[in-house]
N, C-alpha and C positions, 0 to 999 in steps of 0.2 A: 211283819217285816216292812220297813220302807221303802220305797220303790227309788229308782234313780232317777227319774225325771221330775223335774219341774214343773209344775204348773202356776202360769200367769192370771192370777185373779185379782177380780174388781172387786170382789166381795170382802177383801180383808182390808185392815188396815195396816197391817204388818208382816214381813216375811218372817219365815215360821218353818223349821224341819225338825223333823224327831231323830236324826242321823249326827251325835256329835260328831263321828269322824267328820263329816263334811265343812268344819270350822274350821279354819288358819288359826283361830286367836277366837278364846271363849272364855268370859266372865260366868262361870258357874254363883246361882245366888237362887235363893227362894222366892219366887214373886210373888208377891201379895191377891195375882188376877188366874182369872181360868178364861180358856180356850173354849168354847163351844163349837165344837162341829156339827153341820145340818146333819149327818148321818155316821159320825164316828164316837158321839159322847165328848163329856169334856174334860180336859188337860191343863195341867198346872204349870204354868211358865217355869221350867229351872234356872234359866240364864241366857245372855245375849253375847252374839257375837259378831267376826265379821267370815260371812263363805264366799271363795273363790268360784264367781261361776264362770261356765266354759261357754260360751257362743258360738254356734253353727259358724257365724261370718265375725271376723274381726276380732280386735282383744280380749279378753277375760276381764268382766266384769268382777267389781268385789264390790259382793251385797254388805253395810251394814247396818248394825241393828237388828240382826236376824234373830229370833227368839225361840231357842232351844226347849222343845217338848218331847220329852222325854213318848214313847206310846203313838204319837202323831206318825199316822201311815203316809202319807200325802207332804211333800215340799210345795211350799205357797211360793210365788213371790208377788207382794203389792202392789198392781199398778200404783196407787196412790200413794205409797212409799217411795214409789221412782220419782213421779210426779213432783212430789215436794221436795226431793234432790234437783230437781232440775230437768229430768230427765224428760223427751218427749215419747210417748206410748203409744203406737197406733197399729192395726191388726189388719191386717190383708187376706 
């Protein structure tokens, strides 16, 4: 089962949940690549899309390019995917 929290990792290059409900808007498609997780095995990209997330402080962020896996216990989101939107990341 997936969990509902999020986690903020350096170690992906991309945001990634196995929850379609959590999509507004999802291109379902076969991807050609697989997911490796250090300790979950690996997952076949089904499709991308965009998820509404919720923030403790302030507006609702919408992730996207998030990539739907289907089996993926764990919601990623990329620092480095923020990053290259513009976005600044810093952890206190």
């Amino acid at each position: 089962m997936t969990t509902s929290l999020w986690y903020v990792d350096n170690n992906v290059s991309s945001h990634m949940t196995g929850n379609k409900n959590y999509f507004s808007k999802l291109r379902k498609r076969d991807m050609q690549f697989h997911i490796e997780m250090e300790n979950d095995g690996k997952y076949r990209a089904k499709g991308t899309g965009i998820v509404r997330f919720e923030r403790e402080l302030g507006n609702p962020m919408f992730l996207r390019d998030v990539l739907y896996i289907p089996g993926l216990k764990k919601n990623l989101i990329s620092v480095l995917a923020l990053e290259d939107k513009g976005y600044k990341v810093t952890f206190r």
